[in-house]
MARKE-830821 format. One line per field, with one value per residue (C-alpha): residue number from 1; x, y, z. Coordinates in steps of 0.1 Angstrom, whole numbers, plus 2048, in hexadecimal, padded with zeros to 3 digits. Example, Ala and Ser with C-alpha at 12.3 -4.5 7.8 and 13.67 -1.06 7.14 Angstrom:
BEGIN
i	(1/2)
xx	(87B/889)
yy	(7D3/7F5)
zz	(84E/847)
end
This chain:
BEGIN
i	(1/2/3/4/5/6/7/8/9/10/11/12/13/14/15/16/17/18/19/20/21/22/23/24/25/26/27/28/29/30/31/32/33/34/35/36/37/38/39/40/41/42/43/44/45/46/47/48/49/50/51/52/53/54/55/56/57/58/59/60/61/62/63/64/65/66/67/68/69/70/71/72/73/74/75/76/77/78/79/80/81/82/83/84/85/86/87/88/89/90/91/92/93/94/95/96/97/98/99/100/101/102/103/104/105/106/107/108/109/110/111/112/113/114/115/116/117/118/119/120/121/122/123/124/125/126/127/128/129/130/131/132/133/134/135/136/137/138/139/140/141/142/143/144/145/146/147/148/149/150/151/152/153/154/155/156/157/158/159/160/161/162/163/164/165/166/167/168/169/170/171/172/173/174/175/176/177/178/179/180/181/182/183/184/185/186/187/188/189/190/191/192/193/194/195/196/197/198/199/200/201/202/203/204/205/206/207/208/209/210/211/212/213/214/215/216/217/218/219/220/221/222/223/224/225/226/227/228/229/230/231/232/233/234/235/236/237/238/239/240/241/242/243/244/245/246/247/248/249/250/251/252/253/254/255/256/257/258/259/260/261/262/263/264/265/266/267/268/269/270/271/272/273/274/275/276/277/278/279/280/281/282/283/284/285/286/287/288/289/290/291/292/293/294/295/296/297/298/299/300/301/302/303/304/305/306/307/308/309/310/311/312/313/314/315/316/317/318/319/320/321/322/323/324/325/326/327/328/329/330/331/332/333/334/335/336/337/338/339/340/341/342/343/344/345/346/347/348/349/350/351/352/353/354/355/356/357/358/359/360/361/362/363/364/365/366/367/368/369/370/371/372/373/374/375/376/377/378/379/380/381/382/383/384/385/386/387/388/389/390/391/392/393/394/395/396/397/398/399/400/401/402/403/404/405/406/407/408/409/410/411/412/413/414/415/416/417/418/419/420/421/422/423/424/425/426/427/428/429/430/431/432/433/434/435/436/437/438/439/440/441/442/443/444/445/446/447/448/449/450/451/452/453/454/455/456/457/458/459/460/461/462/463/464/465/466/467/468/469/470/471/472/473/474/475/476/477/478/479/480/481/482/483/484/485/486/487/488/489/490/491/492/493/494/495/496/497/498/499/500/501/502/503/504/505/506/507/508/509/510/511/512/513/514/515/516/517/518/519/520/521/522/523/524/525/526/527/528/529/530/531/532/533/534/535/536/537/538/539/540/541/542/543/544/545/546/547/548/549/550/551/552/553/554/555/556/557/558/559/560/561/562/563/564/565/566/567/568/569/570/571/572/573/574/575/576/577/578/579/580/581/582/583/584/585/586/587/588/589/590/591/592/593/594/595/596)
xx	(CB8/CBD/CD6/CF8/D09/D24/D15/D0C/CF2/CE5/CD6/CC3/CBF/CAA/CCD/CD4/CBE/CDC/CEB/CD4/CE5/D00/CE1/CE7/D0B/D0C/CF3/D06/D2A/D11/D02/D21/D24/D40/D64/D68/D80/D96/DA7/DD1/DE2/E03/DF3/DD7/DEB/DEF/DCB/DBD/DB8/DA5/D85/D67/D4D/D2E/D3A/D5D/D4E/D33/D58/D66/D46/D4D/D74/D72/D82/D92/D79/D5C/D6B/D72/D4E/D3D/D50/D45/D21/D27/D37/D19/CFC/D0C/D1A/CF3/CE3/D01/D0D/D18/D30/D38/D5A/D67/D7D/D7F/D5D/D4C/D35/D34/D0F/CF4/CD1/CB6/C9A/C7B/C72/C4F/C30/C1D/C3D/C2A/C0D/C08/C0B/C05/C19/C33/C32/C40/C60/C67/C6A/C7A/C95/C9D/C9F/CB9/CCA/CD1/CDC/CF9/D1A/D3E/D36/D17/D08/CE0/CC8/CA6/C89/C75/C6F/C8D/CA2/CC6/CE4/CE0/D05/D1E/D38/D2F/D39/D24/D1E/D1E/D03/CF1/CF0/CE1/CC6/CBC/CBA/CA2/C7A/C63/C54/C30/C38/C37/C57/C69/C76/C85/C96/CA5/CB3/CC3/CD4/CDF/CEE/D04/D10/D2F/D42/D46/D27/D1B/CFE/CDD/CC5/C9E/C8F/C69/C46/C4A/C27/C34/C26/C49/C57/C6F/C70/C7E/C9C/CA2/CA6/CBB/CD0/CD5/CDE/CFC/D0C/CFB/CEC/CCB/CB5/C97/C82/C62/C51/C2B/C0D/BF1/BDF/BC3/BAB/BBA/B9C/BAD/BAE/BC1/BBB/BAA/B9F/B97/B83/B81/B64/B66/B7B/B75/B88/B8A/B86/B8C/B90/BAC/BA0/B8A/B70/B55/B5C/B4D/B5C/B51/B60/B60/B70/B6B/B46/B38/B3D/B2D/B2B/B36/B34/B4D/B53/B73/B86/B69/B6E/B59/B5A/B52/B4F/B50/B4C/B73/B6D/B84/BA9/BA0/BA8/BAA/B98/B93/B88/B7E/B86/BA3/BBA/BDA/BE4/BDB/BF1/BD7/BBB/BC1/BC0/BCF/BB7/BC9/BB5/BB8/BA7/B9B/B92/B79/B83/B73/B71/B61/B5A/B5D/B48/B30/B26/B22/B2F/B18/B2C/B49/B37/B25/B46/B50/B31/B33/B51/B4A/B65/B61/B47/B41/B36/B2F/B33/B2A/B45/B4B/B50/B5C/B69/B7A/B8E/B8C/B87/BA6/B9D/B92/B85/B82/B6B/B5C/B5E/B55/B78/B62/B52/B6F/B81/BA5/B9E/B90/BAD/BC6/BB6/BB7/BDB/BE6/BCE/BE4/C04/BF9/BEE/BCF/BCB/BBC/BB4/BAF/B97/BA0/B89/B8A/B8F/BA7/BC3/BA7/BA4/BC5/BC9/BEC/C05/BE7/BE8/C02/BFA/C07/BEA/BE8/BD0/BB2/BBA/BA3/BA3/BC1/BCA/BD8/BF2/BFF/C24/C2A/C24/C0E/BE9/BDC/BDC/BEA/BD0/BBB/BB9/BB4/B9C/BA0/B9B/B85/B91/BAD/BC2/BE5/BFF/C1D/C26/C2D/C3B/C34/C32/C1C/C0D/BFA/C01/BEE/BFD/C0E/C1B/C08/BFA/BDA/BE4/BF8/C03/C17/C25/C1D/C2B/C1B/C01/BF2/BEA/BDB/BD5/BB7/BBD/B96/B7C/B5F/B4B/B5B/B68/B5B/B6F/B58/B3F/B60/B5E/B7C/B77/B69/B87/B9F/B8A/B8E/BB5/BB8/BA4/BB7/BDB/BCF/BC2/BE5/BD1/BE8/BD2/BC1/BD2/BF2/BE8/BDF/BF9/C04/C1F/C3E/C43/C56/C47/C5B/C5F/C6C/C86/C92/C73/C69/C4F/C3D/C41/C2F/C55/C5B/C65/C7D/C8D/C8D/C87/C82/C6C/C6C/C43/C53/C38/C12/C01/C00/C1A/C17/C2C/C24/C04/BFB/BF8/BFF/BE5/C01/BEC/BF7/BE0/BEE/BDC/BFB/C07/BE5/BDF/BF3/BEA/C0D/C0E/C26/C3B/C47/C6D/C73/C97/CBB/CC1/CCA/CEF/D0A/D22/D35/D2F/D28/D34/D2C/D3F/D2C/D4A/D65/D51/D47/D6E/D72/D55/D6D/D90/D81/D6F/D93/DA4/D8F/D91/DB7/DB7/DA1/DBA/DD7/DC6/DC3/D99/D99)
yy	(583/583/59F/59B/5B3/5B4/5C0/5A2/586/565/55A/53C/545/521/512/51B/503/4E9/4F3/4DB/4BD/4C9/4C1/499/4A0/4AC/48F/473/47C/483/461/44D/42F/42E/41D/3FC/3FF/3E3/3E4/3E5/3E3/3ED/40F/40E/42A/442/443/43E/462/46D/45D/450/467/471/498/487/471/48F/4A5/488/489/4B0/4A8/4BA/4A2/4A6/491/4A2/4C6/4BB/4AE/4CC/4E0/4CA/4CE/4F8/4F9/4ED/4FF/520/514/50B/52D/540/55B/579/596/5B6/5B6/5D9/5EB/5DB/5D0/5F1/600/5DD/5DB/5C8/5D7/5C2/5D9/5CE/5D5/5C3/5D0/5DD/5F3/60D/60F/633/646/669/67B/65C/634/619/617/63C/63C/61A/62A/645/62B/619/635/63F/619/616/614/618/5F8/5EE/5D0/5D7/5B8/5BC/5A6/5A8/59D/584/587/597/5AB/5CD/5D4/5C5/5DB/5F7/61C/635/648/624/618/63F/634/612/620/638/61C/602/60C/5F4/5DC/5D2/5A8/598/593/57A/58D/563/55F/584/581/55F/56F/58E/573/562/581/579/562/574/584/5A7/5BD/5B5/5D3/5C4/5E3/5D6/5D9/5B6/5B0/58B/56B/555/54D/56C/567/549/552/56D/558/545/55F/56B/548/548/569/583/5A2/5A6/5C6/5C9/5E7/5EB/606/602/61C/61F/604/600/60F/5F2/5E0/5D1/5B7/595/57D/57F/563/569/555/564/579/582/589/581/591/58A/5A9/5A9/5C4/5C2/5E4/5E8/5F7/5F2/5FD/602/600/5FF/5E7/5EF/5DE/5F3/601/5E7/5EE/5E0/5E9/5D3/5E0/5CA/5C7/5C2/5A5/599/58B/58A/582/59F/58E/5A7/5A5/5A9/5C8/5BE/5C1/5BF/5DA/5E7/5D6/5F6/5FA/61B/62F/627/624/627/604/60E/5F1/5D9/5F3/5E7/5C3/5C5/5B2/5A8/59A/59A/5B9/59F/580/56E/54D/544/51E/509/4E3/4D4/4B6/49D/48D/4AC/4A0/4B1/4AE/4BF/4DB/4E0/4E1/500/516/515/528/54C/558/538/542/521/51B/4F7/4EC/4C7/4BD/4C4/4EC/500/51A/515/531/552/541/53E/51B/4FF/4DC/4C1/4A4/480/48D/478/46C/46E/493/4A7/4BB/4BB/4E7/4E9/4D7/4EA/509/502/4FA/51A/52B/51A/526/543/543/530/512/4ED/4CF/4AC/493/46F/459/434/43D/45B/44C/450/475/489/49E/4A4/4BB/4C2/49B/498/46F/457/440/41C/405/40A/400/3F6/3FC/412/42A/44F/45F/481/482/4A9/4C5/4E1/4F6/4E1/4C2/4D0/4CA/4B2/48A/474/458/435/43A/419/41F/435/430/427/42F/445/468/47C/49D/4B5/4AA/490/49B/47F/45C/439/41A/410/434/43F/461/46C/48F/4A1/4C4/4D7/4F8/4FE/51E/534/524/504/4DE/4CA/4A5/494/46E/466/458/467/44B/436/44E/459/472/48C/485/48D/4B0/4B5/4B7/4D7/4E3/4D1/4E1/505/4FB/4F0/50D/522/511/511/532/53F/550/550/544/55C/54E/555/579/57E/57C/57F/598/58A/56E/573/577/563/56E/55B/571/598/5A9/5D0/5D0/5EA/5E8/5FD/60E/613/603/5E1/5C8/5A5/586/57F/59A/598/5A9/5B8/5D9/5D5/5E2/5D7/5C9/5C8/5B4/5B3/5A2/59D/5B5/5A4/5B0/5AA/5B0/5AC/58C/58D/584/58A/5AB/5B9/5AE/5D1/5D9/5DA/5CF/5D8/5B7/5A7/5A2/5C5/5D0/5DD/601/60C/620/60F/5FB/5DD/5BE/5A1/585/561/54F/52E/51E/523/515/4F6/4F2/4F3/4D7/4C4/4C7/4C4/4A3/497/4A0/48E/472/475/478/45B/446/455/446/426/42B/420)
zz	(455/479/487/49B/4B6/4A2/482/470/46A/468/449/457/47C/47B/47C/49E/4A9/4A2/4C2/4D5/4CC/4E8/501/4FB/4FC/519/527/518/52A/54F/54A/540/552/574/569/57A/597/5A5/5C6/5C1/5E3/5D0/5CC/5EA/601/5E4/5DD/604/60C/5E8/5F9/5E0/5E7/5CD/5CA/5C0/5A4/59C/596/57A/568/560/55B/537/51D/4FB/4EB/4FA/4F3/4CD/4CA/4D6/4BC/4A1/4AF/4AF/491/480/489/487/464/45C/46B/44E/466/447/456/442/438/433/41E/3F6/3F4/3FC/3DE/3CE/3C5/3B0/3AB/39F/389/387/362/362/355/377/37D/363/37C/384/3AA/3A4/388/387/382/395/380/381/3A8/3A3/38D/3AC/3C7/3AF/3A9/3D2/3D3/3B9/3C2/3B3/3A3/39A/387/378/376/363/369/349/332/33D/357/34A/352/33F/34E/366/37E/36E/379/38A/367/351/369/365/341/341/35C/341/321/33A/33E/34B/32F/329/333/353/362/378/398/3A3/389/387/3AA/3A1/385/3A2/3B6/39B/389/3A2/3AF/3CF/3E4/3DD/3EF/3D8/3D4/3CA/3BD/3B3/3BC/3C1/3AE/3A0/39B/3A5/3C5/3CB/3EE/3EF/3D8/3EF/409/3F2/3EA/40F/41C/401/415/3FC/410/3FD/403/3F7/3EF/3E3/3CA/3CD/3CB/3B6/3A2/3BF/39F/386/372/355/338/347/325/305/2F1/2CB/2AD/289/294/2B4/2D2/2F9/313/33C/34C/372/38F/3A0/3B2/3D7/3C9/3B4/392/36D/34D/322/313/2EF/2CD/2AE/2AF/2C9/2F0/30D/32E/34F/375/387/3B1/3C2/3B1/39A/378/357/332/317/2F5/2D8/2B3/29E/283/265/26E/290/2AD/2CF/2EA/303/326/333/341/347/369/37A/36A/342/332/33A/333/308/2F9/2D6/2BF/29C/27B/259/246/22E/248/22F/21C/1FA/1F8/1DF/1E4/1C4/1CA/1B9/1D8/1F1/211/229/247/235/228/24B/25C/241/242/266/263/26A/24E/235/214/20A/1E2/1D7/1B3/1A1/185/16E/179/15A/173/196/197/1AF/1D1/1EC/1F1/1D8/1EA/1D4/1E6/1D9/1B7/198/185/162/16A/175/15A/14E/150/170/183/16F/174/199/19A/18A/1A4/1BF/1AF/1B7/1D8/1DB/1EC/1E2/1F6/1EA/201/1FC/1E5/1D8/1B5/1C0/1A6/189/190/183/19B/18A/1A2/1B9/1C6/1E7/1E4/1CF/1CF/1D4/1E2/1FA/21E/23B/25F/26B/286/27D/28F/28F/283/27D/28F/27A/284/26F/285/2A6/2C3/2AA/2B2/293/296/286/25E/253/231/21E/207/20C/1F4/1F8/1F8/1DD/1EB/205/229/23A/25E/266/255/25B/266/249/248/228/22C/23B/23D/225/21E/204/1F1/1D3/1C1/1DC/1E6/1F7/1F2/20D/209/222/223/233/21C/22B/21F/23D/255/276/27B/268/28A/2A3/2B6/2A6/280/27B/28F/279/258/269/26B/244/238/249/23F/21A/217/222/240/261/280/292/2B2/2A1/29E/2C2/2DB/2FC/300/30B/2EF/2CC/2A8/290/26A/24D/248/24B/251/256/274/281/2A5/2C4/2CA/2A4/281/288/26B/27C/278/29B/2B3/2D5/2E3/300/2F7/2F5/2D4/2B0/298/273/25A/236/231/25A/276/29B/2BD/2D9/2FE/320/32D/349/36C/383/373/375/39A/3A0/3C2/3D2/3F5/411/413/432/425/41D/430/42C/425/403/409/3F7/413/41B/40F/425/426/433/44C/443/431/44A/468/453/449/470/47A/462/46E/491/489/477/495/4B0/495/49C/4BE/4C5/4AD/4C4/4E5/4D2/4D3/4AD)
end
């Protein structure tokens, strides 16, 4: 923002550059073509002495007219209006003030015996006025209060403390700027360590006759090596380790009893992969650093991660059964009907099983196993009608159909991310409950799922026999989803997350949270660490590349002084109004002198 003697400034000192357009002005009214003179003896003696000399006519030329005086206000008007010329306005406006807190996770980097956000807190402090209006950054950008008093804004300083999410420092000073109709002096109190394009809604907000200062609290970090993403299976955990640092540094990675140990230079990256003990854990680097959020990846898995299946079968489909034991956490058992006993396991497949083998007991026995909280799944068959499956079958059968395309019609982990290929045969028919994910041309179901007391039914519409889609990259993927749906398991992606994001819960739940006991339905991760609901405990981590990139550099932008004063305000609207009543009133005049 470009300074003026009298004590303001110009937004957009670029605008200035308008003022050449008076150059052709100018030329045009010097190069103007002579009037056409005729001789009038009438008048010859009055005029005889003037004398038609080149100084003379060089004297019209710079005869100043009203058209050309009204033109070159136009042509002033609008630069200056364009460059946004701001003067402070004294008297009411004084103390008016909004301070924009940067509550991201790098402002808890450590300088000495304080963090970022601590000396943040002070500068904010010395910059409050009689009025002040408080905008945090993170997790979202909101108002934590509006024109509040000198001891009202005391009180919400002391309630706000930086979070462990990234934060959006744009989209915070947006929300500065609109907090009032009229401008206000915007204090930016950050370590400006942010991924979004701050500077330009700076400019943005300065161009709109808001004084924005900006002041940044930086220090430490130049030590940070630190966890920036974490990707998890159900056995093991992998984690991006970088260092953001200038030196060379070393670090143990370690995951229950297993560590290993990485030496990393300035700004390199690797991958530590790690086995996950049951129920999971911390991830930890150390030692640690001045930046220790990013020093812990919070790993969460179930105590109890193994499923029990058995493939009921009397025709082992070997692609099937492949796809199962090369689950890590599936125990596969296979049994040829008819199976006196089929109970104990969390998940009962039955596949190409003989209609004349398979017993009355064994399928009741599994349905009361799934009222319970097991899970079944039915694979399509010819003779599927000839079966019974009873209230385990999601299909009311009809005839066998030839040569269709599947398409996904829900939404669920069970077919998410997985493309169906063309089914050569299924069998069409309609369905009986539950709901149908993906469907074939004639809409019957190919995929199927259901509740059943507490448990799960899962209906597969491919008969192996004439499918290809057991050879796609893709089916043990989609196996690993159904196990997982029908065993009642939550995904282990589901159970690793970045922080920043909500949980959902059914209903009213009691949570233990990082910060203390909740009862939600809805959690916000604004805090790094573990979560446990009935039945599932939640790893929330930073994974954050821009947050960990700490290293706070001096910024070019960085002005203004933090004492609370006038407000400024922008003369950009009034000299706009004026290029408008001046171009309406050479308009007039030029209709006065008949010119239009």
């Amino acid at each position: 923002m470009a300074p003026l003697q009298a004590g303001g400034a110009l937004a957009t000192p670029l605008g200035l550059l308008g003022l050449a357009a008076l150059v052709p002005l100018v030329v045009l009214y010097l190069v103007r073509p002579d009037p056409q003179r005729y001789d009038l003896p009438t008048v010859e003696f009055l005029t005889a002495g003037d004398g038609d000399s080149s100084r003379q006519r060089l004297r019209d030329r710079f005869r100043i007219s009203t058209v050309f005086l009204l033109q070159a206000l136009v042509l002033v008007a609008i630069p200056l209006a364009l460059a946004g010329p701001q003067v402070p306005l004294p008297g009411g406006a004084t103390g008016e003030t909004v301070v924009v807190l940067d509550t991201s996770a790098s402002m808890a980097t450590t300088d000495g015996d304080s963090t970022r956000f601590e000396r943040a807190v002070g500068a904010v402090e010395g910059a409050t006025g009689d009025r002040t209006t408080l905008v945090t950054s993170a997790p979202d950008p909101s108002i934590e209060i509006a024109d509040g008093g000198r001891d009202a804004t005391a009180t919400a300083l002391s309630q706000v403390s930086a979070t462990d999410t990234e934060g959006d420092l744009r989209r915070a000073i947006r929300v500065a700027a609109d907090a009032h109709e009229d401008p206000r002096r915007i204090v930016v109190v950050s370590d400006f360590v942010d991924g979004t394009d701050w500077e330009a809604a700076v400019e943005s907000v300065r161009a709109g006759g808001n004084e924005v200062v900006l002041r940044r609290t930086g220090g430490g970090g130049r030590d940070n090596v630190g966890i920036v993403d974490l990707s998890v299976t159900a056995t093991e955990a992998t984690a991006v380790v970088t260092n953001g640092g200038e030196t060379e540094q070393t670090r143990d990675v370690s995951l229950g009893g297993d560590t290993e140990t990485v030496t990393l230079g300035p700004g390199d990256v690797t991958e530590v992969t790690l086995p996950i003990p049951p129920g999971g854990g911390a991830l930890r680097l150390s030692p640690g650093d001045s930046f220790p959020t990013d020093d812990v990846a919070y790993v969460g898995a179930p105590s109890d991660r193994e499923i029990d299946a058995l493939v009921v079968t009397n025709d082992e489909n070997a692609y099937l059964t492949t796809a199962l034991d090369v689950m890590g956490e599936v125990r596969v058992d296979v049994a040829e009907p008819p199976v006196n006993d089929a109970r104990g396991y969390d998940v009962v497949v039955f596949s190409n099983v003989d209609p004349e083998l398979v017993l009355e007991g064994t399928i009741a026995d599994v349905r009361r196993e799934v009222e319970d909280g097991a899970g079944a799944v039915v694979q399509s068959q010819p003779d599927i009608a000839e079966v019974g499956y009873g209230g385990l079958s999601l299909l009311d059968p009809g005839e066998v159909g030839v040569q269709t395309d599947v398409r996904t019609v829900e939404s669920h982990p069970i077919v998410d991310g997985v493309g169906f290929v063309p089914a050569r045969a299924y069998v069409s028919g309609d369905l009986r409950r539950g709901t149908a994910l993906a469907v074939a041309d004639d809409g019957s179901p190919m995929i199927a799922v259901d509740d059943v007391g507490a448990g799960r039914a899962v209906y597969y519409g491919y008969i192996e026999d004439d499918s290809a889609f057991k050879f796609d990259y893709r089916y043990p993927v989609f196996w690993r989803g159904v196990m997982t749906y029908a065993a009642g398991r939550t995904p282990i992606e589901e159970l690793n997350r970045a922080s920043g994001g909500t949980i959902e819960f059914g209903g009213e739940t009691t949570v233990e949270t990082p910060g203390g006991t909740v009862e939600t339905a809805r959690l916000e991760t604004t805090r790094v660490g573990f979560y446990s609901a009935p039945g599932e405990r939640y790893g929330v981590s930073l994974r954050s590349p821009t947050e960990s990139d700490v290293v706070s550099e001096p910024i070019e932008a960085e002005t203004g002084t933090l004492e609370t004063g006038a407000t400024p305000r922008s003369l950009t609207p009034w000299l706009a109004l004026v290029a408008l009543l001046v171009g309406v009133l050479e308009l007039g005049y030029l209709k006065y002198r008949g010119e239009l």
